[in-house]
N, C-alpha and C positions, 0 to 999 in steps of 0.2 A: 405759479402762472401769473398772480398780483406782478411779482415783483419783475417779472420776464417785461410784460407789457408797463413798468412802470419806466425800465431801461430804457425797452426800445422806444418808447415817446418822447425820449431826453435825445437819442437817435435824429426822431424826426424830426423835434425842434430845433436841433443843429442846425438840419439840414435846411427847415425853414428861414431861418435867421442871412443864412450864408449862402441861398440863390436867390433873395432881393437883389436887383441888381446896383452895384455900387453905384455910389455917387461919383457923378462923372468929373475928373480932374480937373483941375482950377489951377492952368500952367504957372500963373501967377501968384499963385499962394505962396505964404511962407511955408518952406521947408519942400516945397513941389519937386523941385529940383535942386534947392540948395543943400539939401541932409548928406549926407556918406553913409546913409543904410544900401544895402545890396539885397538884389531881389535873388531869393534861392529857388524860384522856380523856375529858372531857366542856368545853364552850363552844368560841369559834370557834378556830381554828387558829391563826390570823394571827394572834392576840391574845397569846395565849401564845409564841410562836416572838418577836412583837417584845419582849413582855415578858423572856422568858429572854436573848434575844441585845442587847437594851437593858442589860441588868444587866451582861452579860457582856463586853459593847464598853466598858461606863465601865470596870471593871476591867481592863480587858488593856490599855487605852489608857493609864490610869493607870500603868502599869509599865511601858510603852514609853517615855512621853514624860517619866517619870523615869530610864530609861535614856538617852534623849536630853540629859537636863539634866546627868546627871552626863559625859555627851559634852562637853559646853561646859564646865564645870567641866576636866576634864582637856584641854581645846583649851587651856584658861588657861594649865595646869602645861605644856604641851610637847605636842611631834607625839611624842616616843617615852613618854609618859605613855600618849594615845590610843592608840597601835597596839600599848602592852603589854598594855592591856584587848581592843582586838579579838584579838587573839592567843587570850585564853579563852573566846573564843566557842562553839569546839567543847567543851571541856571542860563549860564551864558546859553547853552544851545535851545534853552524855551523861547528866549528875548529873540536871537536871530531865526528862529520859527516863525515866528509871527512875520518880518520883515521878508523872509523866504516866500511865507505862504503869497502874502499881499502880492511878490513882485511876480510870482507865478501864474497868480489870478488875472493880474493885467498883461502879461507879457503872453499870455494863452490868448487871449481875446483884440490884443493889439497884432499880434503877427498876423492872427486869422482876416481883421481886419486889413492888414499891410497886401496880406497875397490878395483879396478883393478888390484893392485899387482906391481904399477912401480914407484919402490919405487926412485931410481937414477933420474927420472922428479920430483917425487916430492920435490929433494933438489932443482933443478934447478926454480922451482915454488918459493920453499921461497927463496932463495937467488934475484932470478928478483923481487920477491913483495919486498922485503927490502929495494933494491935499486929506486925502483920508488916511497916509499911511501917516502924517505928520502930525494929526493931533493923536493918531492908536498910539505911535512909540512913545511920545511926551509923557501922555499919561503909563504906561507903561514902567518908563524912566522913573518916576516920580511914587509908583508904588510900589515896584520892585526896591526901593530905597530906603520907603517904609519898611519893609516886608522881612528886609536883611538876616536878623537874627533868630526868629523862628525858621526859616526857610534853613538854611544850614546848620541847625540843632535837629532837626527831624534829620536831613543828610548824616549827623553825626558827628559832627563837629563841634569841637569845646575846647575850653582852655584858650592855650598858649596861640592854637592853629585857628580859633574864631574871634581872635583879636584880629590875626593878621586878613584875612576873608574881608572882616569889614574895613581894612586898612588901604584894600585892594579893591574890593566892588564900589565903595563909597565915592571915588573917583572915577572908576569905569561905568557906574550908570549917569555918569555926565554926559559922558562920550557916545552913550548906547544911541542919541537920535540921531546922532551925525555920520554914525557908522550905519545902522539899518537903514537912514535914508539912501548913501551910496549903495549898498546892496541892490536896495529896490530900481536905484535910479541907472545900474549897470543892465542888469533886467530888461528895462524900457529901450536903453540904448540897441541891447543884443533882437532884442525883438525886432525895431524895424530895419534889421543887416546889416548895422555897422559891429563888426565881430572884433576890431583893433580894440576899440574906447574902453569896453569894460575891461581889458584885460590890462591895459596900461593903466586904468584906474585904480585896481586893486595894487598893483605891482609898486606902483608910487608910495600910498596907504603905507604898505608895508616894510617896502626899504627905510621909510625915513620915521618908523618905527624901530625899527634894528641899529638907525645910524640914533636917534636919539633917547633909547634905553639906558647905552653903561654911563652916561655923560648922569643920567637921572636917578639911574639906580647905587651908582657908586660913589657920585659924586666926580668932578673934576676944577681946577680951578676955585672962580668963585661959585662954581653951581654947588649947593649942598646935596651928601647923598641923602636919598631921600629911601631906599631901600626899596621895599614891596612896594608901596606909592609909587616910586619912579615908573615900575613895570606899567602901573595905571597909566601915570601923567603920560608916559611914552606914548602907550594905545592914545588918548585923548589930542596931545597935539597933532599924530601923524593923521587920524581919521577926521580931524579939524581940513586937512589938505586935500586929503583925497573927495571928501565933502564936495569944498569949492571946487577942484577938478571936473567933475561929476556932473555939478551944475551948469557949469559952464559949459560942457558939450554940448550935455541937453538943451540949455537955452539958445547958445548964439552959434552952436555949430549945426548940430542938428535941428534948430529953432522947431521943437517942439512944444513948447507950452503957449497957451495962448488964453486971453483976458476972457473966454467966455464961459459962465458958468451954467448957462441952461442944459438942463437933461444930464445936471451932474448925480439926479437919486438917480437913472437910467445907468449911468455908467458906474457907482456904486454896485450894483445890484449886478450888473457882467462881471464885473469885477471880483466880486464877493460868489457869483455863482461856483465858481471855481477855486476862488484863495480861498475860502473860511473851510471846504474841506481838506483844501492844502496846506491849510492852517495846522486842523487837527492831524491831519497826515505828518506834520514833522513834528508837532510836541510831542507823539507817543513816542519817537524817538528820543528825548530827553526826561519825559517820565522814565523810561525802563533804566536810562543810563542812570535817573537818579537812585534807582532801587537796585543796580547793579555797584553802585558805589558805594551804598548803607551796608550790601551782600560784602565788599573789599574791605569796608573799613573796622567790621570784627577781624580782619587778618593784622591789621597795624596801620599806622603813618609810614611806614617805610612798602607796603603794596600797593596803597593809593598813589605814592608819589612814580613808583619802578609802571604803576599803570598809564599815569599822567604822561611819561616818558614817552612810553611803550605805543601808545594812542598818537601823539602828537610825531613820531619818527613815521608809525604806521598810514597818517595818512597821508604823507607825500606817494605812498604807491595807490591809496585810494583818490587822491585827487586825479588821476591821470580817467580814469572812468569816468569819475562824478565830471568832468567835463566833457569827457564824452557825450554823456547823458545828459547835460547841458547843451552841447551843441543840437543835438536830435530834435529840443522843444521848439526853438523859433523857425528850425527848418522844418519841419511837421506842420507845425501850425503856420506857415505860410504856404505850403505847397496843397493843405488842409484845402484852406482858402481857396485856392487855386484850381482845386478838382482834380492835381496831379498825383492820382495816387502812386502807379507804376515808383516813383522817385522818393515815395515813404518807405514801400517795401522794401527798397535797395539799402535807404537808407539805415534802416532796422536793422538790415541783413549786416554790412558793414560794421557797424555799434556793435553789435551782438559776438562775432565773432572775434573784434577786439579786443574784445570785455573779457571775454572766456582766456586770450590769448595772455594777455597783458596777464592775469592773474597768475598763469603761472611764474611767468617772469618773475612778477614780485616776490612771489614764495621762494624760488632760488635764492635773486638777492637777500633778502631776511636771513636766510640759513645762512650765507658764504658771510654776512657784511655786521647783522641784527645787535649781534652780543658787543660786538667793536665797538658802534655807535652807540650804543649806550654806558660802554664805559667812559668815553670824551663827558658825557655829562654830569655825570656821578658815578663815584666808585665802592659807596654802599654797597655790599655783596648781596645784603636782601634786594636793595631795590634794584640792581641790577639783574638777580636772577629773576625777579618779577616782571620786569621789562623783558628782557630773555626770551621767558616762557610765550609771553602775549605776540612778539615778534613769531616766535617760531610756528604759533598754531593759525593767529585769526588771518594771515596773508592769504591761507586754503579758500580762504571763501571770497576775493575781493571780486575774481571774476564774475562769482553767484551777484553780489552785491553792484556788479555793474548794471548786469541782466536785469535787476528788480528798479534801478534808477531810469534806465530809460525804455523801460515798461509803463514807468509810472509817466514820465518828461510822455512819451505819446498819449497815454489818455487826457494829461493835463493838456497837450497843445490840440487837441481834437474838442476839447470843452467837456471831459467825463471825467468827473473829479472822486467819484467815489470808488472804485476800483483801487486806486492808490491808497486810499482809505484804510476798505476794506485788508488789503493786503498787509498793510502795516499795523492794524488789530492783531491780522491772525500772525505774524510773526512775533510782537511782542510777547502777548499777554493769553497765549494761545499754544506759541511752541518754545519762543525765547527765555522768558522770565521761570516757568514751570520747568524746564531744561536745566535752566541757572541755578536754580534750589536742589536741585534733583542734584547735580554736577557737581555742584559744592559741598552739597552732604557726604559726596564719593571721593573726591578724587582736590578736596580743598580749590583755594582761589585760583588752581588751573583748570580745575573743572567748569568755573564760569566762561572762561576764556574758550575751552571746545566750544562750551552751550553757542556762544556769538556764531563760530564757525558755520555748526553742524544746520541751525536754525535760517541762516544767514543761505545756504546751498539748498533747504529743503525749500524755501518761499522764492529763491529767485528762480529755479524751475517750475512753478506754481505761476509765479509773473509772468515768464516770458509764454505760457502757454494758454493761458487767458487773453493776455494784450493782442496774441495771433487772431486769436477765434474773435474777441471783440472786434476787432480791427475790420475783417472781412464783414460781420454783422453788417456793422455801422454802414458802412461801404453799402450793401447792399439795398438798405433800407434807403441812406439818400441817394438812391440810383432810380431806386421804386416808387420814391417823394416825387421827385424833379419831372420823372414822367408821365406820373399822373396829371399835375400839377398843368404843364407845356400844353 
């Protein structure tokens, strides 16, 4: 009962916060009218949701299938090249956690704010997330750096394969502020409805990552090859671009930022109300992956590497959701704002059925395509049948795994942060990781791969049937606020 009435006061303080009534437009303001954000509370639904999640798929896809290419690049260099970069997987996915969580917590409370109509906080919102995401990563940057050689000896890593690791992160956490500030700074953009910018930004990022890799990694000309380094320096110059890109929108196209700093601990603190449990909402996903990787790497260097593959092929069918479930948040959390619910449900409804759709698809392709594309990158038999196996099984679940994203993308753009949370606890370390031991004792390193599946199908029917019931809650309580209230 505590905890029923501790939700629903988080309920009513929503609802509190978001029928003050905005502050009244300032036609004259920067960005009043000069931005290229789109209001999603008005035209059809499906229009917007393909436009936002159309933007968002070219960009996530773009960084995938540049992670891919620089896969094939290091298949060239060696199998312990590949498996020194799967090795930072989990790492890399802690550092962009933090940068995810931060850009979620403001891109929840800026959209909400957007569909309200006050548009002058909403500069003061990006401008205070800028400044607090940019001292988190630096520091971050700077002790993740530190940190290097114990962090990948508990992973498992030695020898030959934790020379190349720190040969590899020692330059990539150069690049880590420049790349999670464009994360965050794509985020801000998508929030107040420009659905184009973030996704040209990532796609930029990316390409001239793929075009400035073999120049780096192999060497040409006068450039010396620089091997496993190159794949860094590549990452470092290209997110050096995408950077500036990023900024430049924000500042002089959508002229969001603005000199003032008063009520920047207020905007902190909205901010932070919703990223620091979005925060811990995506580390647990790089904890379990790092304990998933400890579970591969008693199988060899050659199933971390056929995983590394396997993962990196697999998520170009997962990004196709995970933007889905992207586009859902800043449409949510403006229409939130808006009081327009009817245009949430549709919207869920849409997502939802996609999600489920799309997943099959993917599991066909994997089966008819899976085994092909992973012989173009290496023709290791181990690492290939490794990759193989993780192709052929974890595709079953992307649908589940769409369902559970933008479960989560609604409660984050409604300001209810702990649900996602909670949900990604109890999938981890509750049915994932205990599944994974279990699976692995049975049925060896493919047994961990159902566990992802089986874990991944039981918690996104658990999402999407919670997010329903809260949804309506919520809904009903600021109905019950506003009236009293009038």
């Amino acid at each position: 009962m505590k905890e029923a009435c501790v939700y629903n006061r988080g309920f009513i303080n929503t609802a509190r916060r978001m029928s003050k009534p905005a502050a009244p437009a300032n036609p004259g303001a920067p960005g009043q009218r000069g931005g290229r954000g789109a209001n999603f509370t008005e035209g059809p639904v499906h229009s917007h949701l393909i436009r936002l999640a159309g933007f968002m798929f070219m960009g996530f896809s773009a960084m995938t299938v540049s992670q891919l290419i620089e896969a094939v690049y290091l298949g060239v260099l060696g199998t312990d090249e590949l498996a020194a970069v799967s090795f930072t997987f989990p790492v890399v996915m802690v550092l962009q956690s933090v940068a995810m969580g931060l850009g979620v917590g403001a891109s929840s409370i800026i959209a909400r704010t957007t569909g309200a109509g006050d548009r002058e906080q909403v500069r003061r919102l990006v401008t205070h997330c800028i400044l607090l995401a940019a001292g988190a990563l630096v520091t971050l940057a700077i002790l993740g750096s530190q940190l290097n050689d114990p962090i990948f000896r508990l992973l498992g890593a030695k020898g030959h394969i934790l020379e190349l690791i720190h040969a590899y992160m020692d330059i990539w956490f150069i690049g880590l502020p420049l790349f999670a500030l464009s994360m965050i700074g794509t985020s801000l953009i998508r929030a107040v409805g420009n659905a184009a910018a973030p996704g040209i930004v990532m796609t930029v990022g990316s390409v001239l990552q793929v075009i400035f890799a073999p120049f780096l990694i192999f060497g040409f000309g006068p450039i010396p090859a620089h091997g496993i380094e190159g794949a860094a320096l590549a990452f470092l110059f290209a997110r050096l671009a995408s950077f500036a890109l990023c900024y430049y929108i924000i500042i002089f196209q959508e002229r969001l930022v603005t000199r003032a700093v008063d009520g920047i601990i207020a905007s902190w603190r909205s901010i932070l109300h919703v990223g620091l449990p979005a925060i811990a909402t995506n580390l647990i996903m790089p904890v379990s992956m790092g304990i998933i990787t400890r579970l591969l790497a008693r199988h060899g260097a050659e199933i971390i590497a056929g995983f590394g593959i396997g993962s990196r092929i697999g998520q170009m069918m997962v990004m196709i959701v995970m933007a889905v479930a992207s586009s859902a948040g800043p449409f949510i959390g403006q229409n939130w704002g808006a009081k327009k619910y009817e245009r949430i449900d549709t919207a869920l409804s849409l997502a939802n059925r996609f999600s489920m759709a799309w997943g099959v698809v993917a599991f066909l392709i994997m089966l008819a395509f899976g085994k092909y594309i992973v012989s173009i990158i290496n023709h290791d038999p181990a690492v290939v049948d490794a990759a193989n196996w993780y192709l052929l099984i974890t595709p079953l679940s992307i649908g589940f795994m769409g369902m559970t994203a933008i479960a989560s993308s609604c409660f984050n753009a409604m300001g209810q942060p702990i649900p996602p949370l909670v949900i990604s606890i109890a999938r981890m370390f509750i049915v994932y990781i205990p599944m994974a031991i279990l699976f692995d004792y049975l049925w060896g390193y493919v047994g961990i791969f159902l566990a992802t599946s089986v874990s991944t199908a039981i918690l996104g029917v658990a999402a999407f049937m919670w997010n329903r019931h809260a949804l309506a809650v919520s809904r009903r309580d600021r109905e019950r606020f506003e009236a009293a209230v009038a």
